[in-house]
C-alpha positions as CSV (number, residue, x, y, z in Angstrom):
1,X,22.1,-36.8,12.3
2,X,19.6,-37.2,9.5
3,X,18.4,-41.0,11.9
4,X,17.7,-38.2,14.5
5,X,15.5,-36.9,11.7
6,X,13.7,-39.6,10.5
7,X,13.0,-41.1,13.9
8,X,12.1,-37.9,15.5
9,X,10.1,-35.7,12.8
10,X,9.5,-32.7,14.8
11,X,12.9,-31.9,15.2
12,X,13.0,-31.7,11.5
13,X,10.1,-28.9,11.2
14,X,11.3,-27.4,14.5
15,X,14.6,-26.5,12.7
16,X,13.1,-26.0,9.6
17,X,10.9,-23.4,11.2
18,X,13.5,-21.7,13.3
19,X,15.5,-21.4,10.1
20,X,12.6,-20.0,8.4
21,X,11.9,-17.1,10.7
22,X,15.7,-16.6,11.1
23,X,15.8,-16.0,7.4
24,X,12.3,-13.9,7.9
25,X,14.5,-11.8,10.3
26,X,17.1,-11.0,7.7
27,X,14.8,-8.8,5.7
28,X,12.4,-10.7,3.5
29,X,9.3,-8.8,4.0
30,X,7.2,-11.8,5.2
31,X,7.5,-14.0,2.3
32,X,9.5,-16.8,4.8
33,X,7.1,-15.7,8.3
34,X,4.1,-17.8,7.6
35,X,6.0,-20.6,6.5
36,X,8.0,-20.9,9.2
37,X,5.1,-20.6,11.3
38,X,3.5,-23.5,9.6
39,X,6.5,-25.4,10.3
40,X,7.0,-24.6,14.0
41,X,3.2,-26.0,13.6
42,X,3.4,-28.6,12.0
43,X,6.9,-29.6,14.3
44,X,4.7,-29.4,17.6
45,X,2.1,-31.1,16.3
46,X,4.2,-33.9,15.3
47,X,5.6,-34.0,19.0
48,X,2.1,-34.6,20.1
49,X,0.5,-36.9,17.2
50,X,3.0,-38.9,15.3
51,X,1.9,-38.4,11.5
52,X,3.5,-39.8,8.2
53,X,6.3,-37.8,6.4
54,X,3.2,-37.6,3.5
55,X,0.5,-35.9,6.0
56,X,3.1,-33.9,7.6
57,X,3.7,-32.4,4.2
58,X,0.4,-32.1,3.3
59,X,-0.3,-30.1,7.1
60,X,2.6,-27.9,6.1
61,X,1.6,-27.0,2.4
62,X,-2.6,-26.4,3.9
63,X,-1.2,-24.3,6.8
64,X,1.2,-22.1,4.9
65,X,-1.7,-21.0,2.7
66,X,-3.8,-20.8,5.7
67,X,-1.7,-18.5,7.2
68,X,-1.2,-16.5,4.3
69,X,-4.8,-16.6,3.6
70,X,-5.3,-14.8,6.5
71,X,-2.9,-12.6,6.2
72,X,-3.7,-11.5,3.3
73,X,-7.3,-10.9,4.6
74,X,-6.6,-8.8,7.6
75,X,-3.6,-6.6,5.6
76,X,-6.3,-5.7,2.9
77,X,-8.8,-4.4,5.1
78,X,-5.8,-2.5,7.1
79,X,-4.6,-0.6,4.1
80,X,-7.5,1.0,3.7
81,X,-5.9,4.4,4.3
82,X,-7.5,7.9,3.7
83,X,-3.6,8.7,2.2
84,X,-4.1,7.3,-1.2
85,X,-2.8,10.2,-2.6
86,X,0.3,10.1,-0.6
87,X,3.5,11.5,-2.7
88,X,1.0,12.6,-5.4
89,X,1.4,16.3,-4.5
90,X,-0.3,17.4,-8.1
91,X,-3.1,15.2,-7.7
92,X,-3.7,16.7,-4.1
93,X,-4.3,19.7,-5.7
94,X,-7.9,18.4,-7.3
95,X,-10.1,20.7,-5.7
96,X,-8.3,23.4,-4.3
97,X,-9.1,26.4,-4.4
98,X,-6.4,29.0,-5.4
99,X,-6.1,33.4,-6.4
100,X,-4.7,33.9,-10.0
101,X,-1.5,36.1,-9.3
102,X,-0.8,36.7,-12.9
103,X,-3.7,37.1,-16.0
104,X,-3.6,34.0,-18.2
105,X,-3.0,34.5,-21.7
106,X,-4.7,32.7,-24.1
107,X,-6.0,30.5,-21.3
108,X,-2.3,29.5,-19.8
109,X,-0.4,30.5,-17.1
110,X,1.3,30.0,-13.9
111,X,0.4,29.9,-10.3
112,X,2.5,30.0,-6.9
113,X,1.2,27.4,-4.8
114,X,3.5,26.9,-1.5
115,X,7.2,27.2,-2.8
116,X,6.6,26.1,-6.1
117,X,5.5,27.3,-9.2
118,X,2.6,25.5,-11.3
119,X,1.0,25.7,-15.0
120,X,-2.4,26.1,-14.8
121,X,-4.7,26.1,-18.0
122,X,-8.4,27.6,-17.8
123,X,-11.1,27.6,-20.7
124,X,-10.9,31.8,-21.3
125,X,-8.5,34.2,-20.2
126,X,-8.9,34.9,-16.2
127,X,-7.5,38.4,-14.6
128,X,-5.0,38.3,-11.6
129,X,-7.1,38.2,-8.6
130,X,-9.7,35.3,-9.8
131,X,-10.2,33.0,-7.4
132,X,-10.1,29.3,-9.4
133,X,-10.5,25.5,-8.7
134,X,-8.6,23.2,-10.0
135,X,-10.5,20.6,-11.8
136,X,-8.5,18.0,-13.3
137,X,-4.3,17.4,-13.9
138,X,-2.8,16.5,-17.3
139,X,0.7,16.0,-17.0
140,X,2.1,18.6,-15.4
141,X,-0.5,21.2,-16.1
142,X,-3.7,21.6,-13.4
143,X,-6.6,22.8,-15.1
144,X,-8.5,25.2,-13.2
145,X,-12.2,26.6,-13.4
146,X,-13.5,29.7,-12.2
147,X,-14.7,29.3,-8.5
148,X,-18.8,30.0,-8.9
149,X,-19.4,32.4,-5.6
150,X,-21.9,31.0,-3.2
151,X,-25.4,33.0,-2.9
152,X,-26.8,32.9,0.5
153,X,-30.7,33.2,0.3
154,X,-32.6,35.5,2.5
């Protein structure tokens, strides 16, 4: 088997690639796909232009990193998502605008927002009904600003 190998090289990176993107299959999150595909490459290539087991190596190792190059390339500029803040629920919260149901005391609190309940911190003591932003998060705790009310010019 391994004269089948030496005198036919492409069956050699045929396999290898086949085994490579069966093992891709199995759950490897793309670390084996480009190098199997560099493989199947190199393989046919071999089939059509006989090479030296050196350049053939050398093909394999430049088109892996090709292919990952590539890769690379086109998943960065994908992942530019507008969910950055995706399972960041208390940084969501930056800029939000929210009613005081409770006064704070000496500047602390706690507000209701959806079904949970948040500590909120403000420079001064605020009365129940203030409508607040929130500013910043530290830790746990949103800090919160009253809202300035918008004048409309006549």
């Amino acid at each position: 088997m391994l004269d089948a190998f030496v005198s036919h090289p492409h069956w050699f990176w045929l396999t290898l690639g086949g085994l490579l993107l069966i093992a891709e299959m199995l759950g490897t999150n793309g670390y084996l796909l480009w190098s199997g595909i560099a493989a199947l490459s190199v393989g046919l290539a071999c089939w059509a232009f006989p090479f030296s087991w050196e350049m053939q190596g050398v093909l394999f190792a430049l088109l892996t990193l090709i292919a990952v190059f590539l890769w690379y390339r086109w998943l960065t500029k994908r992942q530019r998502c507008p969910d950055a803040l995706l399972n960041q629920r208390a940084l969501q919260m930056v800029g939000m605008t929210l009613t005081l149901t409770e006064n704070l005391s000496n500047g602390l609190g706690h507000v209701r927002i959806g079904d949970g309940s948040w500590r909120v911190q403000a420079q001064q003591d605020l009365p129940a009904g203030t409508r607040v932003v929130v500013v910043s998060l530290e830790g746990v705790t949103l800090r919160i600003a009253p809202q300035i009310p918008e004048h409309t010019e006549r």
